[in-house]
N, C-alpha and C positions, 0 to 999 in steps of 0.2 A: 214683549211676550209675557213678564213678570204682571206688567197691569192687566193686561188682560186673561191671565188664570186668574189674576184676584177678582175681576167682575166677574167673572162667572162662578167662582168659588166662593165670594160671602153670601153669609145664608143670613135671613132675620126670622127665628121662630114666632110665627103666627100665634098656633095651638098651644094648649097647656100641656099636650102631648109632648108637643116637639121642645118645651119650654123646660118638661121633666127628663126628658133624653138631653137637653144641658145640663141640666144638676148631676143626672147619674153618672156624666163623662167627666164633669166635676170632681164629685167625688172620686172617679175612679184614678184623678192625677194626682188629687191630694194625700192619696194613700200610697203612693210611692212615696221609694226611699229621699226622693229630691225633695218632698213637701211634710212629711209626715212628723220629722223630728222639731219641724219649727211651729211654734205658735202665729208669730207677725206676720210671716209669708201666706198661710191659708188664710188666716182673718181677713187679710186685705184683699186678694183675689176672691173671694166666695164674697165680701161684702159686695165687689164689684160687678162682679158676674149677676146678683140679686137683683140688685138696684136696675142693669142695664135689661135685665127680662122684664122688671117690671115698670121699664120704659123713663126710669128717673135718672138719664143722662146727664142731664144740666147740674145731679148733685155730685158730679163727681169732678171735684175740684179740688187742688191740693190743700188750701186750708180747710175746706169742709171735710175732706179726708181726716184729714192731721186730725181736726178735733173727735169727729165722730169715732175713727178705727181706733187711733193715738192717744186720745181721751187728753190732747193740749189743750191749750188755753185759747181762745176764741180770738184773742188778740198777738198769740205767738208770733214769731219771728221767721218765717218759710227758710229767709235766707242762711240764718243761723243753724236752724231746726231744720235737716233736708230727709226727717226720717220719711215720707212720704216717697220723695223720691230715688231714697238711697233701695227703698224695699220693693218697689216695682220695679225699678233695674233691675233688682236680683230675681223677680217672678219671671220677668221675660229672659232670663238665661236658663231658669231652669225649667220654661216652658221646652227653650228650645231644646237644652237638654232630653228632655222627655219624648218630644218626637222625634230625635235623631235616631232615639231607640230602634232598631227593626222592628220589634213586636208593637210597636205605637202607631208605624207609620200610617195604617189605614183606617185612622181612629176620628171622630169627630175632633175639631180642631176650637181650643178655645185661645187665641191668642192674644197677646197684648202688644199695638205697635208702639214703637218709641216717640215721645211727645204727649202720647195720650192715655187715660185712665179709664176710657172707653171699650171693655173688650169687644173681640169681634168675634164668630162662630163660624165657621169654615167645614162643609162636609167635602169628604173625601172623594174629587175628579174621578170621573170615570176615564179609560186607560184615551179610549176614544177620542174624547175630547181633548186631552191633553194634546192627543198626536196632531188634531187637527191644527188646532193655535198655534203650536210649534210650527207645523208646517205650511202656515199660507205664505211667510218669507222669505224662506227658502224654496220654495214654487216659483215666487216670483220673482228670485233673483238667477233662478235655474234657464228661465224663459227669457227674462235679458238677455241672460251668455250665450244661449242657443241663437239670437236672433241676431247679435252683432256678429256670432261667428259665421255666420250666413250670406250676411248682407258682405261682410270683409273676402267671404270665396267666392261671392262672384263677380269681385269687381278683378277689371285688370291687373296684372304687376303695374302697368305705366301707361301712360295715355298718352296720345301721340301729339293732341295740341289740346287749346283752352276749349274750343268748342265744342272736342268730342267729352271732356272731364267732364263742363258742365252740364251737362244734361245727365248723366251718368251719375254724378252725385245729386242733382236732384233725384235721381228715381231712389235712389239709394233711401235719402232723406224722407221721401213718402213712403216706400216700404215698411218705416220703423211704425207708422203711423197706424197700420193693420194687424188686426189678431194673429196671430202664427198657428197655424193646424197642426195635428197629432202630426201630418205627412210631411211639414217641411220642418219639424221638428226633427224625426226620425231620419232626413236626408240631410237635416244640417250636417254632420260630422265627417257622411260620402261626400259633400260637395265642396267642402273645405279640402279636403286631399285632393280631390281631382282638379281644381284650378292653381294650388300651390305647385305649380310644375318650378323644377329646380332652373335658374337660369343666374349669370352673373349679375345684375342687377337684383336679383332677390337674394344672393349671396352679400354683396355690397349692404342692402338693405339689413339683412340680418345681425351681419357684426354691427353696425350701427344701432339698433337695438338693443342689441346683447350688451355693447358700450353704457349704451343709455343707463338702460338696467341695471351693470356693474354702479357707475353712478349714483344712481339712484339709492339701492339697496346700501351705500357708503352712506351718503348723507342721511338715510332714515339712521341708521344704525347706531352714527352722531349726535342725532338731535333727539333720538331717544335715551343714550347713555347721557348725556348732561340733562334730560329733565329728572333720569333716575337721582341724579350724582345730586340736582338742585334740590330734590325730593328730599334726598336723603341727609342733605346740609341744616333746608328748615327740620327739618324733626330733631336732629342732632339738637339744634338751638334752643328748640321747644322744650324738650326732654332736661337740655341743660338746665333751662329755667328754672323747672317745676324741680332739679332735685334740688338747685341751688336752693331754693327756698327754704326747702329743709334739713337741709345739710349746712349748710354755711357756717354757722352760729358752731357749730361742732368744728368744721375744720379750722374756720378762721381764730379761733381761742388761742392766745399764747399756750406753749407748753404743751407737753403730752396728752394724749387723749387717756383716760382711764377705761381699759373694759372691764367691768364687772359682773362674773359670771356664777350663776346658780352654783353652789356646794350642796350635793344630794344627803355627806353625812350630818346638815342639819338637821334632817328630818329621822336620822338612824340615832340621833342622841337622847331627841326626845327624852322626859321622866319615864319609868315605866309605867303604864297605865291612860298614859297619853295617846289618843287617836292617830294610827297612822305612825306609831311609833312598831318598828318590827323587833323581833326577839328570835334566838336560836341562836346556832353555831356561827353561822354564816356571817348573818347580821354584827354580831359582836365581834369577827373579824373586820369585816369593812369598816365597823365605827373606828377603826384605829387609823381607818387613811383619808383621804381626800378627794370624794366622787364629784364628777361631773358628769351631763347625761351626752349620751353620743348625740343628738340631734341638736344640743344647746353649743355642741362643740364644732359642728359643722356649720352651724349659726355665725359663732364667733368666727371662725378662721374666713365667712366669705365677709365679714365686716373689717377685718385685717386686708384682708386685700383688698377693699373698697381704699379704706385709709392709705394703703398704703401708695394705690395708683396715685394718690393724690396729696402725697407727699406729706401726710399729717403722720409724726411722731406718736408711739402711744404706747402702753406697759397694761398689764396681764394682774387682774388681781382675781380672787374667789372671795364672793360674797361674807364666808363666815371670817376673813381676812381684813377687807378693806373696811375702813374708818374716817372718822369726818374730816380729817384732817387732809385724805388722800383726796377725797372729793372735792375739797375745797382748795385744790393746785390748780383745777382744769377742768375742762367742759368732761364728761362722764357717759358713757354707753351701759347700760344693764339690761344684763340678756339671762332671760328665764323669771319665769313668773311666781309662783308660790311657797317656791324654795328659797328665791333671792330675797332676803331682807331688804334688801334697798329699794328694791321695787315692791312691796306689800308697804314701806313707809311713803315713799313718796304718793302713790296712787292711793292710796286710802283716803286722803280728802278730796280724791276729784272727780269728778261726775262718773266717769264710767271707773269703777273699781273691782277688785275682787272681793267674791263673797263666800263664805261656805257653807251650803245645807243643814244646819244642826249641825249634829255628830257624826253624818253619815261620809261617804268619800267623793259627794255630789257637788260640787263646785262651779261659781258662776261668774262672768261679767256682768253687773248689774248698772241698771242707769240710775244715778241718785235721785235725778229731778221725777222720775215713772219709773218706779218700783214695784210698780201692780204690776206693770207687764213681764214681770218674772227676767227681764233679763236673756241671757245666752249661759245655756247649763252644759256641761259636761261630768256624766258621771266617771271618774276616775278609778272606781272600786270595779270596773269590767275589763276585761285582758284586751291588749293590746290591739290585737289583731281582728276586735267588735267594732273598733272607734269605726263611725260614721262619717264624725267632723271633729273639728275643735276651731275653737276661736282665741282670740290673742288681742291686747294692747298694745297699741304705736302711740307713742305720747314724745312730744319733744317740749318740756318745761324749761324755765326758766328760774330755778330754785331758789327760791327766798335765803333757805337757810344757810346753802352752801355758798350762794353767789353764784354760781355758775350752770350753765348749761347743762342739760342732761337729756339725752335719748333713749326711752324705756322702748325695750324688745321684750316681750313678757307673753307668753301663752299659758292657757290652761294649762294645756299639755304641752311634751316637747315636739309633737307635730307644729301646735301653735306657732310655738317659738320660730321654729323654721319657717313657717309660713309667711311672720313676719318679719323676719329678716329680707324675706323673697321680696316682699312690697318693701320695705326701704332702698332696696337695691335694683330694682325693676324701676327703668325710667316712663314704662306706659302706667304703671299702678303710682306714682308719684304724680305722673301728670295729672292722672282721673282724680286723686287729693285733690291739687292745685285749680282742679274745676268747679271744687264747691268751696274752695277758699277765699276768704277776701283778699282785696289786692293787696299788695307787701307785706305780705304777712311772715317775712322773714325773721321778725321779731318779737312775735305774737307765740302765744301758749298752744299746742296743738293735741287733740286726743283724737286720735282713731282707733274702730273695733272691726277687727280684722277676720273671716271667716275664712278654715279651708274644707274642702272634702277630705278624707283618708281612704285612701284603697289600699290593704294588704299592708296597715302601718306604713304609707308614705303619705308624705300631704300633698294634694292635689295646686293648683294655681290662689294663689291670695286674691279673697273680695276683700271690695271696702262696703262696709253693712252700717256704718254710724261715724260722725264726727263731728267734732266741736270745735270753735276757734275764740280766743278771750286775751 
């Protein structure tokens, strides 16, 4: 039924008319809240929408992509470099996003399927047509039931020898062979009652049945909970894998885990006249204690009990606290991005790091190797309850300085942070990692950039939008 709304619902615009009624539907998706805040998502959908109106399908291929939208190097590394298709995953979520809307639903459809770079344009089924598709199946599995239950009321309960059976089930058998009318359709379910007369042999018969049945309805019921259970075993496994990969190296370390988490009053110490440094009564009460933000703290305690299901030892430090010496006991977890010292030293030489806007409160994940494409911004100087999104770093290094391991959990903001705790801990968001990873890479350097939505100040589910492996 699916393939066939889709033939009859892909449309290919002829006209320059119907060609500009694609751009205007265009534009009217990229000016939602799903498309509007990002640069890389519109560029790449609108470059491809273009291209496919103006019939140049064959250039739409992940390295021609990469180079022409990405502005890579003609000879990049697809496999390395999956920004092509880390970014049309995320267009086709928040395509679908977009028409799940009620007010979208009747909208021309510009969609991207999965595998391809090709969009396709889809006008909205009339109610009509829909009922019919759906319903030629169901007709004609309406008109099977009616004709077997037909052919079953007018045969005997029991035949009294082989001679009279067989002809009887031939006629039976050539009946199936003829159209069924409106009229013996409408008498199939009188004629069923009137030959099912009660007698012991159709009593007999029926518990026998009804046994069958009981039977039956057991065994399905079996062989469906062990395909769940076997269902449920592979993914277990699967899941295992992909987190073992990056986790390991953390839990397997001798000695405690270190978590180290954001301390807010480094930012309330500031010199005065320093950006982002606050002043008044308030302020100069707090700077005398020891902040942390409630979402970096909800961060931390679901990464304690990650640790702890799994039997790793670990001790509680605060950023303006902990020192090289504590880092170099044990592999290390740092949670909170801009505040946490530890995490503005260690990511500052790595390809995706943070950056700040000038003087303003605009703050970014920026790509070192494409820095023209401005990166992933959040401005921080807007009240809480505006944020859109925020995005976050997932990094697991292998630290030169200290020797040991380390896990950056690091958001713009403290949504971020949460968000990215969510993907460490989330075994389908480690797997979707582990699918643009190379193999073993349980010892290899990892940097992800991690995107959430915010609604009403909570973070929505963690994308993967960028990652690197070295």
């Amino acid at each position: 039924m699916v393939e066939a709304e889709r033939q009859i619902n892909d449309w290919i615009p002829s006209t320059e008319a119907e060609r500009n009624e694609v751009r205007l539907q265009l534009e009217q998706m990229l000016a939602s809240s799903l498309f509007r805040n990002s640069k890389r998502y519109p560029n790449l959908l609108r470059y491809l929408v273009e291209q496919t109106l103006a019939g140049n399908e064959d250039l739409l291929k992940e390295r021609l992509l990469g180079i022409t939208v990405f502005h890579r190097a003609p000879d990049y590394d697809t496999n390395q470099d999956t920004v092509v298709r880390l970014t049309a995953g995320e267009i086709r979520k928040r395509i679908a996003q977009y028409f799940h809307q009620p007010e979208n639903s009747g909208q021309l459809q510009i969609d991207l399927r999965p595998g391809s770079y090709v969009p396709v344009f889809r006008r909205p089924v009339p109610q009509s047509v829909r009922s019919e598709v759906s319903g030629q199946l169901s007709r004609e599995q309406l008109v099977r039931g009616r004709v077997y239950q037909l052919i079953a009321s007018q045969s005997p309960p029991a035949a009294q020898n082989d001679s009279v059976r067989e002809p009887e089930a031939r006629a039976g058998e050539s009946e199936t062979s003829h159209p069924i009318t409106p009229q013996q359709e409408a008498a199939a379910p009188a004629a069923a009652q009137q030959h099912f007369l009660p007698s012991r042999s159709t009593h007999r018969a029926t518990r026998k049945i009804a046994r069958f049945r009981l039977w039956h309805g057991l065994i399905a019921v079996a062989v469906t909970s062990a395909g769940a259970f076997g269902w449920w075993w592979y993914a277990g496994q699967f899941s295992h894998t992909s987190q073992h990969q990056l986790w390991a190296p953390i839990l397997q370390e001798p000695g405690q885990a270190l978590l180290v988490i954001a301390d807010l009053s480094a930012t309330l110490n500031r010199p005065p006249g320093t950006p982002g440094r606050q002043t008044g009564e308030l302020s100069e009460l707090l700077r005398m204690g020891e902040l942390v933000n409630y979402r970096d703290s909800l961060a931390q305690a679901e990464i304690v009990a990650f640790l702890s299901q799994h039997n790793k030892p670990y001790t509680l430090e605060l950023s303006t606290q902990a020192n090289y010496p504590d880092l170099q006991r044990g592999a290390s977890v740092l949670v909170g991005g801009l505040d946490n010292v530890w995490t503005m030293r260690l990511t500052e030489p790595l390809r995706y790091h943070f950056v700040r806007r000038g003087t303003t409160f605009a703050f970014a994940i920026e790509d070192r190797q494409y820095p023209d494409l401005g990166g992933w911004n959040v401005d921080l100087s807007q009240p809480a309850d505006r944020d859109v999104e925020d995005y976050a770093i997932v990094a697991r290094i292998f630290d030169q300085t200290t020797g040991q391991p380390v896990l950056v959990v690091a958001g713009l903001g403290a949504n971020g942070t949460a968000a990215a705790a969510k993907f460490l801990l989330d075994p389908a968001r480690t797997a979707e990692l582990n699918s643009h990873a190379p193999r073993d890479w349980q010892r290899l350097n990892m940097e992800a950039v991690i995107r959430t939505q915010i609604l009403d100040n909570h973070p929505g589910p963690p994308h993967l939008v960028a990652c690197t492996f070295w």
